[in-house]
C-alpha positions in Angstrom: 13.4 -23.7 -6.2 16.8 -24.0 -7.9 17.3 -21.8 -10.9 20.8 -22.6 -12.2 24.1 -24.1 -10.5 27.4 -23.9 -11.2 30.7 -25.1 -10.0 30.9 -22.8 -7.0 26.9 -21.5 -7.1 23.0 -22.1 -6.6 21.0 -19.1 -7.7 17.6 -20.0 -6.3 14.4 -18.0 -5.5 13.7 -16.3 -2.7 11.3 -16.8 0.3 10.4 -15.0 2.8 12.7 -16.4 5.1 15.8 -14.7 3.3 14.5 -11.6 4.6 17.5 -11.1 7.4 19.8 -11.2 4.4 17.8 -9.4 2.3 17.6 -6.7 4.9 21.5 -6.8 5.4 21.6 -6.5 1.3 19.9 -3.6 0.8 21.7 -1.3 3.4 24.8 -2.2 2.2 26.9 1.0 1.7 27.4 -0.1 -2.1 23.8 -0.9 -2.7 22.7 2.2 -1.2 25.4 4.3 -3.5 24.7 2.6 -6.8 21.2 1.1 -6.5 19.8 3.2 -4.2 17.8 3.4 -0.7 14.7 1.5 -0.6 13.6 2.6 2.8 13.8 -1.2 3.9 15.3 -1.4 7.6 12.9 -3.9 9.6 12.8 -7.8 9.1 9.0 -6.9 8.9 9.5 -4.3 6.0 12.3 -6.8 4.1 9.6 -9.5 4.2 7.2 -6.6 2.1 9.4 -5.9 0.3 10.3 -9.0 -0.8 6.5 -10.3 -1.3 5.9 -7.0 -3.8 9.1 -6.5 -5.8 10.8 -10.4 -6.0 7.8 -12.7 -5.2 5.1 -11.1 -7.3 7.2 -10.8 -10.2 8.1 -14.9 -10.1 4.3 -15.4 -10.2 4.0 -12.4 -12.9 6.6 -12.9 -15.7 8.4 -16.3 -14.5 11.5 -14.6 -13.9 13.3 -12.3 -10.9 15.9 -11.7 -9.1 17.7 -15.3 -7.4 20.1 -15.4 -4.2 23.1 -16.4 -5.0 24.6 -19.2 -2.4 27.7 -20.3 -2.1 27.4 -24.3 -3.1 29.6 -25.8 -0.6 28.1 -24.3 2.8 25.1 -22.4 1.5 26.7 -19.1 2.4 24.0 -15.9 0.7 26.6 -13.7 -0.9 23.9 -11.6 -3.1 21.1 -11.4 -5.8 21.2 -11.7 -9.4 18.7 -12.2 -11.6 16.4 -10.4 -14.0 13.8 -7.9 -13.6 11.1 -6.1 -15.7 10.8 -2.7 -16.1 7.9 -0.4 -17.2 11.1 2.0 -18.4 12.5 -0.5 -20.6 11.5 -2.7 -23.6 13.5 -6.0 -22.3 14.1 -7.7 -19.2 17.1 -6.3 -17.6 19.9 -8.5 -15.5 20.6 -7.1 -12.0 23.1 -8.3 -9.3 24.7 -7.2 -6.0 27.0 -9.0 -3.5 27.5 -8.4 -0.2 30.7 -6.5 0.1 32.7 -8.9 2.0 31.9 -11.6 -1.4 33.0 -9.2 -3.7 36.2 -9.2 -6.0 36.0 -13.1 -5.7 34.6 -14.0 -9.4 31.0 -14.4 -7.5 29.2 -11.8 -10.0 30.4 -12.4 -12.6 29.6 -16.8 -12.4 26.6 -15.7 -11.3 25.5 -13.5 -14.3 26.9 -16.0 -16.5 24.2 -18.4 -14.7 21.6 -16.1 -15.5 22.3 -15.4 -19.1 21.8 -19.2 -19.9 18.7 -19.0 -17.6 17.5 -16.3 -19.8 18.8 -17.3 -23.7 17.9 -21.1 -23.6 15.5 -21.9 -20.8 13.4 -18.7 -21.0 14.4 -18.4 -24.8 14.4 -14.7 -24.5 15.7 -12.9 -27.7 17.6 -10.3 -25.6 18.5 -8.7 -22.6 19.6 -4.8 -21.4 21.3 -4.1 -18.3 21.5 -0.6 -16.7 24.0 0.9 -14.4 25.0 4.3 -12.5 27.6 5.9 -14.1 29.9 5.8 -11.0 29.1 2.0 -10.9 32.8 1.0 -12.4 32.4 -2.6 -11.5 29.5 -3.5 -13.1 30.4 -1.3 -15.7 33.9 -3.5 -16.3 31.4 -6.7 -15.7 28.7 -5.7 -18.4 31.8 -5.8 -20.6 33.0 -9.0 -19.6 29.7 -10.9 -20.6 28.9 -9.2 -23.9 26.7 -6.4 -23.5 27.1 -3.5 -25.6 26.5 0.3 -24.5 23.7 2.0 -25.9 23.6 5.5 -24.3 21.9 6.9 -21.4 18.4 6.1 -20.1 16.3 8.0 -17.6 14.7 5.4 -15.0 12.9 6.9 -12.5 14.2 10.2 -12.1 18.0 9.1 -12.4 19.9 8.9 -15.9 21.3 5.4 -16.0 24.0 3.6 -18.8 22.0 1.0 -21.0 23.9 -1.7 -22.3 22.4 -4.5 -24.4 22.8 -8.2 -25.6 21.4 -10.4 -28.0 20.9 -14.0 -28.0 23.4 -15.6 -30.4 
């Protein structure tokens, strides 16, 4: 299912048949040094993974994280989407790229995409963003799109940058 286009992108929701990709995402070296190691190295355990922590959260809140293909050969560069977290008050927008699709303007269309998603098809009032401190590029990105820094937050047992932004 489609979740937004743009001129270059389809963000649509996963299956379990993106689990190859999926696996490749989440043992990329900058996923691993910003996000963080999920212990996901088997098609069998991507295809868990993605049933518990992007499927069940479609069915749960209406929202997730979307792979992000590239329109015009339907190339998976990465994920961005939103996800809901028992540390914070407000949805959160995530996304990753594979590291050969980055520096290419990908993210940051993407996000873009996800923000209307979120402000006039979901109508949510606002949305926070969280990053590792070392994480320049999303950092520079947040920026770009509006958000707003509000200090640290602990999530999980790492202390994180909050940004925020409200819809206008």
């Amino acid at each position: 299912m489609n979740v937004a286009e743009t001129p270059r992108l389809t963000l649509r929701r996963l299956t379990l048949d993106d689990a190859p990709f999926y696996l490749q995402l989440l043992n990329e070296p900058s996923w691993l040094a910003h996000i963080g190691d999920r212990g996901v190295r088997t098609p069998e355990e991507a295809q868990a993974h993605i049933a518990a922590h992007i499927l069940a959260p479609y069915a749960r809140h209406g929202f997730g994280m979307y792979l992000v293909q590239r329109r015009g050969d339907g190339t998976a560069l990465g994920l961005c989407g939103l996800v809901q977290r028992e540390a914070l008050p407000a949805p959160d927008i995530g996304f990753a790229l594979l590291q050969q699709h980055e520096g290419l303007g990908y993210a940051r269309e993407a996000a873009q995409a996800v923000l209307w998603h979120a402000f006039r098809e979901l109508q949510l009032p606002r949305l926070l963003a969280i990053t590792a401190p070392t994480n320049l590029r999303s950092t520079k990105l947040l920026g770009a799109l509006g958000f707003h820094f509000q200090g640290m937050v602990p999530v999980g047992d790492r202390s994180l940058r909050l940004y925020a932004l409200a819809r206008s």
